[in-house]
TORBA-341370 format. One record per atom (N, C-alpha, C, O, CB): y, x, z; atom name. Coordinates in steps of 0.2 Angstrom, whole numbers. Atoms other than C-alpha are relative to their C-alpha. Glycine has a CB too. Layout:
REM residues N
y_x_z_atom
Y_X_Z_CA
...
//
This chain:
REM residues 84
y_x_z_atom
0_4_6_N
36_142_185_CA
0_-7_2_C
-4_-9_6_O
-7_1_-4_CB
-1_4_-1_N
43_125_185_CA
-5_-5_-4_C
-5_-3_-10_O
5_1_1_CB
3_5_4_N
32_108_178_CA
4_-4_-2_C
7_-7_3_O
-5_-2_2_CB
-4_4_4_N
42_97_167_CA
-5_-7_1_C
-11_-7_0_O
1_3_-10_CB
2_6_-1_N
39_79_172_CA
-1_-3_-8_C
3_-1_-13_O
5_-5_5_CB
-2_5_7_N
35_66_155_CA
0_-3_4_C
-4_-3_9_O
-3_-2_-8_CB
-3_6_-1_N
43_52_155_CA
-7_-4_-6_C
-12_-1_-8_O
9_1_-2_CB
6_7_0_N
33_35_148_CA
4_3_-7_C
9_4_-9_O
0_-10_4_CB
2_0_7_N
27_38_130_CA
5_-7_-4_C
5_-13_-4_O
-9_-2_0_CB
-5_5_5_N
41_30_117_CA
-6_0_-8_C
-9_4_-11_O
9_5_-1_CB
5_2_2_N
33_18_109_CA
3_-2_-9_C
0_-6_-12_O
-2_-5_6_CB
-3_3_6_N
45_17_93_CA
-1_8_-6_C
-4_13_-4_O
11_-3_2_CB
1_-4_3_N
46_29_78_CA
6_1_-6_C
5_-3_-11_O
-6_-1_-1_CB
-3_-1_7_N
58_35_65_CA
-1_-2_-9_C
-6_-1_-13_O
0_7_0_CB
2_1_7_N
61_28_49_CA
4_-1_-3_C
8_-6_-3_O
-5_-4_-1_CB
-5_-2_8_N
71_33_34_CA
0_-2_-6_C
-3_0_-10_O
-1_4_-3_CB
-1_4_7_N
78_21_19_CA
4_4_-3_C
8_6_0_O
2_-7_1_CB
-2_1_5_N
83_25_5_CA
5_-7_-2_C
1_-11_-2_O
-6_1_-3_CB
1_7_3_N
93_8_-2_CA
8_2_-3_C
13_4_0_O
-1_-9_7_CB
-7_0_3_N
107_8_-15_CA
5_-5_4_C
3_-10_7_O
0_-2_-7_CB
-7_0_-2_N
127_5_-9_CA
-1_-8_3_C
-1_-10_9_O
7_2_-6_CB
-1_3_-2_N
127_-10_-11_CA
-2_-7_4_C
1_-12_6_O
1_1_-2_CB
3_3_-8_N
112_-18_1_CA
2_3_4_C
0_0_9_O
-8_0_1_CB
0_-2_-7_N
117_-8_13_CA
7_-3_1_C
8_-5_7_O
-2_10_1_CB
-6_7_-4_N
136_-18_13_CA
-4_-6_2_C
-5_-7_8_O
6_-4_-6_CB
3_4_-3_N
126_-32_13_CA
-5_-3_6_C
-6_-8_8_O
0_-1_-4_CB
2_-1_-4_N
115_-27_25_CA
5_-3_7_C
5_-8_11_O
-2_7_-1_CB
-6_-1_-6_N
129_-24_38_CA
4_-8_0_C
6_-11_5_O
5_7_-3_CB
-2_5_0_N
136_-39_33_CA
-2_-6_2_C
1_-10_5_O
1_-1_-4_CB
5_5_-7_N
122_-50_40_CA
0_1_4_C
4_-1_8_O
-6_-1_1_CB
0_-1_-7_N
118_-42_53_CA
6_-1_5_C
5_-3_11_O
-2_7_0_CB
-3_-1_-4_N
135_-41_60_CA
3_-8_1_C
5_-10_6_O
5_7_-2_CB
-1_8_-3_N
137_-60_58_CA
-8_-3_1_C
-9_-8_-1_O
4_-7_-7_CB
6_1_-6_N
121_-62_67_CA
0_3_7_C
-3_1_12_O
-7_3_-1_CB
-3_-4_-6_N
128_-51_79_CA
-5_4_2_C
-8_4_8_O
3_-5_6_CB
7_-4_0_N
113_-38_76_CA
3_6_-3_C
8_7_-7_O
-7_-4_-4_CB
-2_-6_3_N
113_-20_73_CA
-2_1_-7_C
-7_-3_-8_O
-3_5_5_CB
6_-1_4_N
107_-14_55_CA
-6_1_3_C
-10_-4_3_O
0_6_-4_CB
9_-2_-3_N
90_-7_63_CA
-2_-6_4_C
-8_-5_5_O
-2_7_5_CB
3_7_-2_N
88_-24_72_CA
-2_-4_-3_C
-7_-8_-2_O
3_-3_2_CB
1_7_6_N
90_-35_58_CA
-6_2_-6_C
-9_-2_-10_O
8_-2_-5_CB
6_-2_5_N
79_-25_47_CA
-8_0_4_C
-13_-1_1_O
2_7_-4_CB
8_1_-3_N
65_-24_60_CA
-2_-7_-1_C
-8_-8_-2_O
-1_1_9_CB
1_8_0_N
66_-42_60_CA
-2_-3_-5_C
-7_-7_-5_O
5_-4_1_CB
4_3_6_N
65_-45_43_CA
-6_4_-1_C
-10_0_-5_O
4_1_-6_CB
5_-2_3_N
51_-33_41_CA
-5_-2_4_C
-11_-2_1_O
-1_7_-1_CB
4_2_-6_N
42_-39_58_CA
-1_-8_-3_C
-6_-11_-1_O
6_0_8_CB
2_7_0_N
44_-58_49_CA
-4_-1_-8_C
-6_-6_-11_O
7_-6_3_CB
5_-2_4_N
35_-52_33_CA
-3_1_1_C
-8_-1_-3_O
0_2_-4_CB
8_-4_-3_N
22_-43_41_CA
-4_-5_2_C
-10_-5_1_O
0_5_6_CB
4_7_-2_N
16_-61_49_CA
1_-4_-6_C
-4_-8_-6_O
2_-4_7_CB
2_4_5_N
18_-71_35_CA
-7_4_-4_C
-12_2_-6_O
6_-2_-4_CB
8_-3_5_N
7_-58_24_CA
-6_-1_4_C
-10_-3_0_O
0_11_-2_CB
6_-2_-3_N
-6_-56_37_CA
0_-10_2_C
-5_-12_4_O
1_7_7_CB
4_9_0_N
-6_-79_38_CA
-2_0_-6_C
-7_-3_-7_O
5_-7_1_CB
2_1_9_N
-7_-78_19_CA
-6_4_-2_C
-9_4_-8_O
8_3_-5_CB
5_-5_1_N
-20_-66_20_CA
2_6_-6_C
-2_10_-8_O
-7_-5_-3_CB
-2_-4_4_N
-10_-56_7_CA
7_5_1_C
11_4_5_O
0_-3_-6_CB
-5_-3_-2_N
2_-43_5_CA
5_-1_-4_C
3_-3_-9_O
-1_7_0_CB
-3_1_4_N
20_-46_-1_CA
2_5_-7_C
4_11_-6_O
4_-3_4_CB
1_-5_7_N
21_-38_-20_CA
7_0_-3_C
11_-4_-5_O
-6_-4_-7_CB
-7_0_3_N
36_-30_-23_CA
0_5_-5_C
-3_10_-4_O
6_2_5_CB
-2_-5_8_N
42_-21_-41_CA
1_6_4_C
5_6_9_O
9_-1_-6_CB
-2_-8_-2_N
40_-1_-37_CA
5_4_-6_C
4_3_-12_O
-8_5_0_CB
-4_-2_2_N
53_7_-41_CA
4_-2_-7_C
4_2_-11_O
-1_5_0_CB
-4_4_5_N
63_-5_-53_CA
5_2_-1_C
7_0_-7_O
1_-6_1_CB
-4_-2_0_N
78_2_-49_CA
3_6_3_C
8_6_6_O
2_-4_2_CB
1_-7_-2_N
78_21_-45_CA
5_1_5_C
10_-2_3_O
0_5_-5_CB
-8_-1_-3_N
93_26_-32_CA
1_7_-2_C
-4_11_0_O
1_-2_9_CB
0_-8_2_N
99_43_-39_CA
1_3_5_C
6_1_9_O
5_3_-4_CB
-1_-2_-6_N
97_55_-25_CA
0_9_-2_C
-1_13_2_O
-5_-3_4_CB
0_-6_1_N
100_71_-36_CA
-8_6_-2_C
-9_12_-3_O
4_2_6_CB
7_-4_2_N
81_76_-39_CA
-3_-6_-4_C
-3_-12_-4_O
-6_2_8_CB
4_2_6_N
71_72_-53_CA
-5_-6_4_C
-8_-5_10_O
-5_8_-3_CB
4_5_-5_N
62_56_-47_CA
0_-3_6_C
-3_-8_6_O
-5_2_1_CB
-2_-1_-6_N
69_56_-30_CA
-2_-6_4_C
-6_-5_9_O
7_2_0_CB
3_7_-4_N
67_37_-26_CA
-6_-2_1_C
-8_-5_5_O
2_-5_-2_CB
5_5_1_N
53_33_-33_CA
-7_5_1_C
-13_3_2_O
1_-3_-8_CB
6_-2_-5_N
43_48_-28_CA
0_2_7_C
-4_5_11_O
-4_5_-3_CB
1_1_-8_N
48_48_-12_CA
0_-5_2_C
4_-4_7_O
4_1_5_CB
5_5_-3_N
41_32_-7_CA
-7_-1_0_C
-10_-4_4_O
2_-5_-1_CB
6_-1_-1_N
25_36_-14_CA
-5_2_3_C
-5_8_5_O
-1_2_-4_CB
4_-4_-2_N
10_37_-6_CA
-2_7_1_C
1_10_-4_O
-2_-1_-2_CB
3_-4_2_N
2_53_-4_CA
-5_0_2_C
-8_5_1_O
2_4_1_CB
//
């Protein structure tokens, strides 16, 4: 029986947006004149809200689901970002 070495614990994690057509051109469209990947530029932006909320002592307050994206299921956007 052989033992399988691990390797060093990855320290990142999967994560799945939702974002109508046309943020995600514009997404790309920054990013690519920053010369940044999508998932770069959005860590970044979510990495430089997360310090401001936490200097501000508050969280930033965004409209839930204002704009639904149709995803073919009843609710689809707006209860898949809800809590559970």
């Amino acid at each position: 029986m052989s033992i399988m070495k691990q390797g060093p614990a990855i320290s990142e994690a999967r994560l799945q947006l939702l974002v109508p057509r046309r943020l995600k051109a514009s997404l790309r469209q920054v990013a690519r004149a920053r010369g940044l990947s999508v998932g770069e530029y959005v860590r970044r932006l979510i990495d430089v809200d997360l310090r401001r909320s936490r200097a501000q002592g508050r969280v930033t307050d965004f409209p839930f689901g204002q704009n639904p994206i149709r995803t073919g299921r009843r609710h689809g956007s707006t209860d898949h970002d809800r809590a559970r």
